[in-house]
C-alpha positions as CSV (number, residue, x, y, z in Angstrom):
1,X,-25.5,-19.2,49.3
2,X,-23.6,-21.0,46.4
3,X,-21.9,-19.4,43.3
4,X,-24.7,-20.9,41.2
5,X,-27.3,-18.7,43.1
6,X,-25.8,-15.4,42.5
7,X,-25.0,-15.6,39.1
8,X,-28.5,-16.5,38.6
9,X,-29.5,-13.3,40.1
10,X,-26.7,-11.0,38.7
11,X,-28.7,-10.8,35.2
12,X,-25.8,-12.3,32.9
13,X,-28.2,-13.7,30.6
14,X,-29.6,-10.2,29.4
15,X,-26.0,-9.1,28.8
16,X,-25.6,-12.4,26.6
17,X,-28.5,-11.9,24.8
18,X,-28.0,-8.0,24.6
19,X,-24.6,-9.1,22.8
20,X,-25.5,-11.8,20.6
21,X,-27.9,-9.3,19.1
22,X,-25.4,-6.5,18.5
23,X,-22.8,-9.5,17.1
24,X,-25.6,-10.4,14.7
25,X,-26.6,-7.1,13.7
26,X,-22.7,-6.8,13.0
27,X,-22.1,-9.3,10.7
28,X,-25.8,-8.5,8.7
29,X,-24.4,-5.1,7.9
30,X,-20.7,-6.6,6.9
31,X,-22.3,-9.4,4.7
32,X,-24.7,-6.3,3.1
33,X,-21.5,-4.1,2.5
34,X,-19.6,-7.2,1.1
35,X,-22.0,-8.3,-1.4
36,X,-24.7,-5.3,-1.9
37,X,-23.1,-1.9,-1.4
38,X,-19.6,-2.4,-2.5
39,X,-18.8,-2.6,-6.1
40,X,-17.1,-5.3,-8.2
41,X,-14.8,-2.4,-9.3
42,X,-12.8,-2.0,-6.3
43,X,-12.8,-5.9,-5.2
44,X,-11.0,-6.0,-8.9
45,X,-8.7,-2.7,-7.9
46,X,-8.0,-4.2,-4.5
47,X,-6.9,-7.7,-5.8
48,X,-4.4,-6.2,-8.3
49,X,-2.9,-3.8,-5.6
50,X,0.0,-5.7,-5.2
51,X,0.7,-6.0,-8.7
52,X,1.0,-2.2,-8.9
53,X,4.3,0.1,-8.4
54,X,2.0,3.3,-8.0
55,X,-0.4,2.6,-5.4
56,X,1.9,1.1,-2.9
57,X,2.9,-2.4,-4.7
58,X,6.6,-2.9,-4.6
59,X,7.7,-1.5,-1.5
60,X,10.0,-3.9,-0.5
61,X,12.6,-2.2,-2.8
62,X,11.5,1.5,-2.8
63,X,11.7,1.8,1.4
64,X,15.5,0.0,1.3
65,X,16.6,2.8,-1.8
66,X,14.9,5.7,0.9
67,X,16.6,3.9,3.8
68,X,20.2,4.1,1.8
69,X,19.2,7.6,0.7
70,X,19.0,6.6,-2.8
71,X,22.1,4.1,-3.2
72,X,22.1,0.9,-4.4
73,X,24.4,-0.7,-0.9
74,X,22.4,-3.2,1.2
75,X,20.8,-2.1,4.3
76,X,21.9,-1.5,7.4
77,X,21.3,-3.7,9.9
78,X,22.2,-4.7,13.7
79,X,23.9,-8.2,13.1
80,X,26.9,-9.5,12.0
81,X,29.8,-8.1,10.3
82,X,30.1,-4.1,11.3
83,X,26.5,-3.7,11.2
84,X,26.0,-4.2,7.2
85,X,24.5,-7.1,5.7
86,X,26.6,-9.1,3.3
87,X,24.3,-10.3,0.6
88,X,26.9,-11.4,-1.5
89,X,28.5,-15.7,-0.6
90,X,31.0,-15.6,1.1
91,X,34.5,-17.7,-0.1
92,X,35.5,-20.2,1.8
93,X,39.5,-20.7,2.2
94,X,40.6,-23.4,2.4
């Protein structure tokens, strides 16, 4: 008996079928949320989140201050010089 023959018989193709179903009922209800049920209003509020400071924009320099506990010295961090990061250039001597 070859490999051919009982893959045949194992009834793969139902499971394919079964599956390309579900993935097409999937993306139908994605597409009808994207475009039908979901308002313009919060594609609008979405694309300017970034923008904002009071809905999460900006965090970049709000988690370094709560990291410092509120001071304005660079973060800490595992490399280098004593474990701080120099952000200032450094002088070269010559």
């Amino acid at each position: 008996m070859k490999l051919s023959d009982i893959m045949g018989e194992a009834g793969f193709v139902t499971w394919a079928e079964a599956g390309l179903i579900v993935s097409l009922v999937t993306f139908t209800a994605i597409l009808i949320y994207v475009f039908v049920i979901r308002s313009r209003a919060s594609f609008e509020k979405a694309r300017l989140l970034p923008l904002s400071e009071d809905e999460g924009g900006c965090q970049v320099r709000s988690s370094a201050v709560a990291r410092n506990h509120g001071t304005a010295e660079p973060p800490v961090t595992s490399s280098g010089n004593g474990g701080t990061a120099d952000l200032a250039p450094r002088e070269v001597s010559s």
